[in-house]
N, C-alpha and C positions, 0 to 999 in steps of 0.2 A: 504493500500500500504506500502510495505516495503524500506525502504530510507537505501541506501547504505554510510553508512561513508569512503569517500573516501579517506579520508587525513589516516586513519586508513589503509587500503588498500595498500596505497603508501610508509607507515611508515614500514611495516611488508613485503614488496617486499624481501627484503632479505631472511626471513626463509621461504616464500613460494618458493623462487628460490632456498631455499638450499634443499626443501622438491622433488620440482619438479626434482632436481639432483639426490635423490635417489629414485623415481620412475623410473627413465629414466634407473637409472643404472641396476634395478632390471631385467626391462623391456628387453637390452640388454644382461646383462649375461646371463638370461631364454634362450634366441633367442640360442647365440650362442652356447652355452654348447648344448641348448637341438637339435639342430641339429647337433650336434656333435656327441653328444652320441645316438641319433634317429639314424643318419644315420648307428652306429656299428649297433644297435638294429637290423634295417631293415636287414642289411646283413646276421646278427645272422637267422632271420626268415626265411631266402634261404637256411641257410645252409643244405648239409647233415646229420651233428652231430643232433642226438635226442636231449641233451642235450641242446645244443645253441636254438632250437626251442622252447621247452618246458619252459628255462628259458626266454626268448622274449615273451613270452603269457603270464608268469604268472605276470612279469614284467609291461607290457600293461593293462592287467584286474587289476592289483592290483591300481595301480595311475591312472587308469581312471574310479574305481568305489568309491574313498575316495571325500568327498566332501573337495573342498580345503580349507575351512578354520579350519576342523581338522587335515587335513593335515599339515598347518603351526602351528597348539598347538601344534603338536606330532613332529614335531623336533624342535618348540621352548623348549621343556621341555628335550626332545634327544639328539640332534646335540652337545649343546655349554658345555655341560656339557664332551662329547666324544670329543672333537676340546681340551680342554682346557687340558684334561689327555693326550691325543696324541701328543700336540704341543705345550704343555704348551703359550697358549695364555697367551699375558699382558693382562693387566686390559684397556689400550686404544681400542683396539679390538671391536665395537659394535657387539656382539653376535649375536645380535636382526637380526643385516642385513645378520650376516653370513650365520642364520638359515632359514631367507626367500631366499636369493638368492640359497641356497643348495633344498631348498624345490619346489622353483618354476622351477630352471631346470631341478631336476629331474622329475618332474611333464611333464613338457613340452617335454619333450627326447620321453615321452611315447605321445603322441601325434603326434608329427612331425616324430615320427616313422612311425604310420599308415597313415601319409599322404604320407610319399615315399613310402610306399608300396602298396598306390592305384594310385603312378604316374607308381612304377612296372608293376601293374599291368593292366596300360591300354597298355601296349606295344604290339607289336605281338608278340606270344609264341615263335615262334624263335628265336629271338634274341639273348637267350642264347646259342642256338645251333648252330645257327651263329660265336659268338665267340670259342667256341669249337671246330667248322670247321677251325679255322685258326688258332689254336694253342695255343689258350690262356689256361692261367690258370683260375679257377673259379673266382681267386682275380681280373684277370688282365678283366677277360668279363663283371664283376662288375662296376670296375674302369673305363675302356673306353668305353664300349659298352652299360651297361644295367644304370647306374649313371647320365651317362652327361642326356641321354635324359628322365631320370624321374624325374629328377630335375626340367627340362623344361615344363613337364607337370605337374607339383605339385607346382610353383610358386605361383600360383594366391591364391590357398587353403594356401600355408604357411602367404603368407602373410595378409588373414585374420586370420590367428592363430596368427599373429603379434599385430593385435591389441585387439582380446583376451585378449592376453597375458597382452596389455598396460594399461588395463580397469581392469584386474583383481586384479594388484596391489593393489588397495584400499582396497584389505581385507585385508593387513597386520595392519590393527587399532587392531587387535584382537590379537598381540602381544607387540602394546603397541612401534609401529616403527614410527617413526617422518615423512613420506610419505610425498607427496604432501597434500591428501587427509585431515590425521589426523593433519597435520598444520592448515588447513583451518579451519576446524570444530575446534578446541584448542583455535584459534585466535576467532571464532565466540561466541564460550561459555563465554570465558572471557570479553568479551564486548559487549555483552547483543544481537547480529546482527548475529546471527547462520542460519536464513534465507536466509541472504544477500548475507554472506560467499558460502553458500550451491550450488546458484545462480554463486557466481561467481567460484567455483569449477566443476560446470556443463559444463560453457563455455568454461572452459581451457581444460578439457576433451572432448569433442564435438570439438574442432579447432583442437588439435591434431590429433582426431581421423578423423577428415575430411581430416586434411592433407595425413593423412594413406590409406583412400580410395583411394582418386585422384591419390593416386600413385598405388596404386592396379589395379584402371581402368586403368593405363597408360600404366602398365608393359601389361593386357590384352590385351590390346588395339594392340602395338608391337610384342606379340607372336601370335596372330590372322593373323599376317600381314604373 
């Protein structure tokens, strides 16, 4: 049986809370960027331009056929190096987060792409023809017509891409980033209780991610209604 030293635990609250803050961070800017830039993505895919079409597919196959954690070697060794000529970063600047946060949304963009584009495309094909019957422009039938409601049906799928997204972070150890995760195991190696640690890293991920669900079922729950 493994014996958890708990004064050890209570002593080290702090840098697992400061790790747990840049998980969370990563966590949200992935979200919000990559629905940001998902939703252009999506719109790109409608377009009539070849171009916008062609560059949305090769954009989609290309970050969802790289396994992520070459993906964050390749812009941990890319990105800060490009960041620091173009904007001359200071030296306070952790590169490390700049490259995983640039890595994970644009990861995620390509994702939450194809999920508005199968909330698209459960609509009735009309729809867009519908807005075109009334005047709209292609932006404006996008905007109010064909968006609000495949958002509504692509909820439930984003936000288990949410907590993906939450769980994935732990592969930033493989750039050597201070995470929740690599806290835990750092704090476990150095005091001989790496089992303990591991245990109680499980748990902290497992409650978040519980939390995640219950809201996932809730939001279901409500849009069923």
């Amino acid at each position: 049986m493994f014996e958890m030293d708990w004064q050890t635990l209570i002593d080290s609250r702090a840098v697992l809370l400061s790790g747990m803050r840049i998980t969370l961070q990563i966590t949200v800017v992935a979200i919000l960027f990559g629905l940001a830039w998902g939703t252009v993505l999506a719109a790109f895919s409608l377009s009539s331009h070849y171009v916008l079409r062609v560059f949305t597919q090769a954009y989609v196959s290309l970050f969802r056929s790289i396994p992520l954690v070459m993906l964050l070697l390749w812009f941990f060794l890319i990105v800060p190096q490009f960041l620091k000529a173009l904007f001359n970063l200071p030296s306070t600047v952790d590169l490390r987060l700049v490259s995983a946060l640039t890595a994970y949304s644009l990861l995620e963009a390509a994702f939450f792409c194809e999920i508005i584009r199968a909330g698209i495309a459960s609509l009735p094909r009309g729809q867009l023809q519908a807005g075109y019957a009334l005047g709209m422009t292609p932006f404006q039938t996008l905007r109010y017509v064909i968006f609000p409601q495949a958002f509504r049906a692509m909820v439930p799928l984003a936000l288990t891409q949410c907590i993906v997204i939450f769980q994935d972070t732990s592969l930033v150890y493989v750039i050597a980033l201070g995470d929740f995760f690599r806290r835990v195991t750092a704090i476990g190696e150095r005091d001989g209780t790496l089992v303990p640690m591991l245990i109680v890293a499980g748990v902290a991920y497992w409650s978040v991610t519980t939390l995640l669900i219950a809201i996932t079922h809730g939001v279901r729950t409500r849009l069923a209604k």
